[in-house]
C-alpha positions as CSV (number, residue, x, y, z in Angstrom):
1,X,70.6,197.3,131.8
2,X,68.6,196.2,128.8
3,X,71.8,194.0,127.4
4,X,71.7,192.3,130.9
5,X,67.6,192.0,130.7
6,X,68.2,190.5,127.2
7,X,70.9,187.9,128.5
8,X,69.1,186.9,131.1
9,X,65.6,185.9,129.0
10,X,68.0,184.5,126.0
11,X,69.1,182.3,129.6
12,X,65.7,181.5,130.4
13,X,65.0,180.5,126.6
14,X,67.7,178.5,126.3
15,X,66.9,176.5,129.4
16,X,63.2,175.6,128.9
17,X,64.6,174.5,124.9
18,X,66.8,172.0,126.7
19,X,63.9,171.1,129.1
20,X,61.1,171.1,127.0
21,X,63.2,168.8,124.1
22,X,64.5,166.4,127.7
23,X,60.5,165.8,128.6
24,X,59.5,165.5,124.7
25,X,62.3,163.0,124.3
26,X,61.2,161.2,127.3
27,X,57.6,160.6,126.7
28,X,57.6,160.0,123.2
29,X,60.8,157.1,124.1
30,X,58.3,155.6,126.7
31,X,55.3,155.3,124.2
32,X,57.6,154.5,120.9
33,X,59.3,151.7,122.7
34,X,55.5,150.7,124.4
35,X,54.1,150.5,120.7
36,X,56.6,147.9,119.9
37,X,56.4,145.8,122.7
38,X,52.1,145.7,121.6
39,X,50.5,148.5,123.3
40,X,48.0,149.7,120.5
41,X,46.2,152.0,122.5
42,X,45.1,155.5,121.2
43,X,46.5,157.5,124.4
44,X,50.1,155.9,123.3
45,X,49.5,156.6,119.2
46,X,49.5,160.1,120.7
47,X,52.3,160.3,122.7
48,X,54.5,158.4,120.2
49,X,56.0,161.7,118.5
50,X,58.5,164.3,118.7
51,X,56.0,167.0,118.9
52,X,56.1,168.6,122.4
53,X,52.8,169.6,122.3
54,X,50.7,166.3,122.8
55,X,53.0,166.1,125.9
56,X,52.8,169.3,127.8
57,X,51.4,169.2,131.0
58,X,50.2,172.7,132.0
59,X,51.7,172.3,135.9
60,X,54.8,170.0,135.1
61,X,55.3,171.2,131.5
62,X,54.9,175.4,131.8
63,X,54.5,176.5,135.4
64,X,57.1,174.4,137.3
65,X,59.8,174.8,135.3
66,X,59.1,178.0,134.3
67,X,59.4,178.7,138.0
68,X,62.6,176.7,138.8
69,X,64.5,178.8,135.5
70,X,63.4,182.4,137.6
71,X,64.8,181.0,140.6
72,X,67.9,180.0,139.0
73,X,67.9,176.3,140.2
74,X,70.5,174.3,138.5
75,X,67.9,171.8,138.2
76,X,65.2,172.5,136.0
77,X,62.2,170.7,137.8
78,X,59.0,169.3,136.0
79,X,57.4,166.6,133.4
80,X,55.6,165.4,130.9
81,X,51.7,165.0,130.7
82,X,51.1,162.1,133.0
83,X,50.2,158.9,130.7
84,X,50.0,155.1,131.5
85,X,50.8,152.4,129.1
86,X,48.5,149.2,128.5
87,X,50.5,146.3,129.9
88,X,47.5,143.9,128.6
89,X,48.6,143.9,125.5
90,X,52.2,142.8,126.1
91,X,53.1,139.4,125.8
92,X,56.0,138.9,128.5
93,X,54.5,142.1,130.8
94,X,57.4,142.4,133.3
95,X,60.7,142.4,131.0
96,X,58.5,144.8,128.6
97,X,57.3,147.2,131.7
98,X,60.9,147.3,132.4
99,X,62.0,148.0,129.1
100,X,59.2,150.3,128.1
101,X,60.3,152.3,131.1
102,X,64.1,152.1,130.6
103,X,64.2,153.3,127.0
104,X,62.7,156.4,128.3
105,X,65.0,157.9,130.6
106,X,68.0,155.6,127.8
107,X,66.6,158.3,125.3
108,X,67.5,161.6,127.5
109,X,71.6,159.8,127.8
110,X,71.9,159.3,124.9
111,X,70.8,162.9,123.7
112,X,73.6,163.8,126.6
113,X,76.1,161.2,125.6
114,X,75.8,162.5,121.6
115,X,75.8,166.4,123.0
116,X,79.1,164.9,124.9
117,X,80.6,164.1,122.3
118,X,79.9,166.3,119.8
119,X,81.1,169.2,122.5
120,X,84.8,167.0,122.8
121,X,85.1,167.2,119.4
122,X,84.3,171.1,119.0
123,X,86.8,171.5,122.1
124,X,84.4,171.6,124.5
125,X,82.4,173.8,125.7
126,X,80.0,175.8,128.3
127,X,76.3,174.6,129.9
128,X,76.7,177.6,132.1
129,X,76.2,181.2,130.3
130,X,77.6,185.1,131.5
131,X,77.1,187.9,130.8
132,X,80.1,188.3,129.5
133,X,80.3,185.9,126.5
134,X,79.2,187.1,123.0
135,X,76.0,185.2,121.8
136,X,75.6,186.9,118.4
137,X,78.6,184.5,118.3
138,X,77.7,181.0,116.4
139,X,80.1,178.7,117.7
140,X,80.1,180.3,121.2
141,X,75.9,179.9,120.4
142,X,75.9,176.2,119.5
143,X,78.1,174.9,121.9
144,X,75.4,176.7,124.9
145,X,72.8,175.0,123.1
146,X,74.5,171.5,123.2
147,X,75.5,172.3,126.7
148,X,72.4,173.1,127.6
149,X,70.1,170.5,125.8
150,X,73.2,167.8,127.1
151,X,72.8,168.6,130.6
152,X,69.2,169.0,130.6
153,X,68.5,165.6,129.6
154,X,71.3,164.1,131.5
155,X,69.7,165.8,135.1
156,X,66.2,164.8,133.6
157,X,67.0,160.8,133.3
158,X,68.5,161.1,136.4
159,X,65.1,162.8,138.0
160,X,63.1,160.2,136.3
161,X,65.0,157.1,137.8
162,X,63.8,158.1,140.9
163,X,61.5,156.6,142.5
164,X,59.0,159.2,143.0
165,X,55.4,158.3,141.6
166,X,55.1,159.6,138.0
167,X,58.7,158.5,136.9
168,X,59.9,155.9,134.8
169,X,61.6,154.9,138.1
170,X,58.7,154.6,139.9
171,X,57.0,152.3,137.8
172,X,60.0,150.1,137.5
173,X,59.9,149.7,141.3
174,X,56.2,149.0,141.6
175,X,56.8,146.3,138.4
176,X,59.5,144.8,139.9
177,X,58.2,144.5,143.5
178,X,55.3,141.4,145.2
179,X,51.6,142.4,144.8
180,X,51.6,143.7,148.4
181,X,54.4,145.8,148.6
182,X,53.0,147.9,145.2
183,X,50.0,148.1,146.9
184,X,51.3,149.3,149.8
185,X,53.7,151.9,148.1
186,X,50.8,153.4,145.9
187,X,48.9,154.1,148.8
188,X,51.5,156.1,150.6
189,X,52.2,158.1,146.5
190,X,50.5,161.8,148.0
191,X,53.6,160.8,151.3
192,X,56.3,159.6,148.8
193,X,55.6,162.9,146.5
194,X,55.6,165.2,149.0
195,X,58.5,164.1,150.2
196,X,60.5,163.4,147.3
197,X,60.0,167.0,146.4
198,X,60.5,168.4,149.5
199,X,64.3,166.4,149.3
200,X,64.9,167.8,145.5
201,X,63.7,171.5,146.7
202,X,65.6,171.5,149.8
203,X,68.9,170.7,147.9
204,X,69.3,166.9,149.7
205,X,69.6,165.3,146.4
206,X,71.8,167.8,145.2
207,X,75.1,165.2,145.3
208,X,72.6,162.7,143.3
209,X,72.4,165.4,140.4
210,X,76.1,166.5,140.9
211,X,77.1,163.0,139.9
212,X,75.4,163.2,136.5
213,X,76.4,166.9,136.0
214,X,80.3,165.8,137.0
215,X,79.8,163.2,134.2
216,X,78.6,164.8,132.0
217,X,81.2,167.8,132.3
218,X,84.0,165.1,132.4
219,X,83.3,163.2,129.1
220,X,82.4,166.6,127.5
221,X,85.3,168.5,128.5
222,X,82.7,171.4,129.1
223,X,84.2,174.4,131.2
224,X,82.8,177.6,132.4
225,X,83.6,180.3,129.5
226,X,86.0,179.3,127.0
């Protein structure tokens, strides 16, 4: 009973490490990227750093995911303390919206892509633990924690190109769209939210995340077990 208890928070652990390194990677790719494109703002000189905490968000960041580990989603859902870049600073705004944006969901594949295929050359590996393997074992031990950290980040781009409000996604639809249209979207966000969630709860986006999971399991040659 207590080696089962034991597996199941070393799980848990495990999980939020790949989550909370996925969201960290994310935010700090967004204002890194925003920095060079001009933005000198004090919010982004914050969020421009590998530390987690300047980007934990106490909802997105602790509680929801927290919650979505307990309930054994395959999707660990949350995100980043919200923070908007200065676009008056930029000197072509559009393209470096766009790219300010992109680079931050580009940072969680390429975390994936490197976990990919570092995992290949190891002989693959595992993203999905039992009770049954030995996790005093190293190699068995690394290879969860590439798993893990490489599918976390590849599910977490993918949730972030969305367009739900608060993604990268989001704000590359609103930048890329006329006046009227954005204006129109942003006042229907509380609608598009609700619903978006309701979708990702419910399991209706489930094939969008399988694709990225399938990919990821493909080019890493990542099994269940060993």
């Amino acid at each position: 009973m207590n080696d089962n208890i034991g597996f199941r928070v070393a799980e848990a652990l495990l999980k939020y490490l790949g989550f909370l390194i996925a969201i960290t990677m994310y935010q700090a790719g967004i204002a890194i990227m925003a920095q060079r494109r001009g933005d000198k703002s004090y919010a982004t000189q914050q969020r421009a750093t590998l530390n987690p905490l300047p980007h934990m968000d106490p909802m997105g960041t602790i509680l929801c995911p927290i919650i979505t580990i307990m309930l054994h989603s395959p999707i660990v859902l949350g995100w980043p303390k919200p923070h908007f870049i200065e676009t008056r600073y930029f000197k072509k705004p559009k393209k470096d919206v766009n790219l300010v944006y992109l680079s931050g969901v580009g940072i969680n594949f390429a975390i994936a892509i490197f976990c990919m295929i570092t995992l290949r050359l190891l002989g693959g590996g595992t993203f999905l633990l039992e009770s049954s393997l030995d996790l005093s074992d190293v190699n068995i031990l690394i290879k969860i924690m590439l798993g893990l950290i490489g599918i976390t980040n590849m599910t977490i781009g993918a949730l972030f190109l969305l367009p739900l409000p608060g993604t990268a996604g989001w704000n590359i639809l609103l930048n890329n769209v006329s006046y009227n249209t954005s204006v129109k979207l942003q006042q229907k966000m509380m609608i598009i939210s609700i619903a978006g969630l309701l979708l990702i709860v419910l399991g209706a986006l489930n094939f969008y995340f399988h694709i990225f999971i399938g990919l990821f399991v493909l080019g890493s040659n990542t099994m269940i077990g060993f």
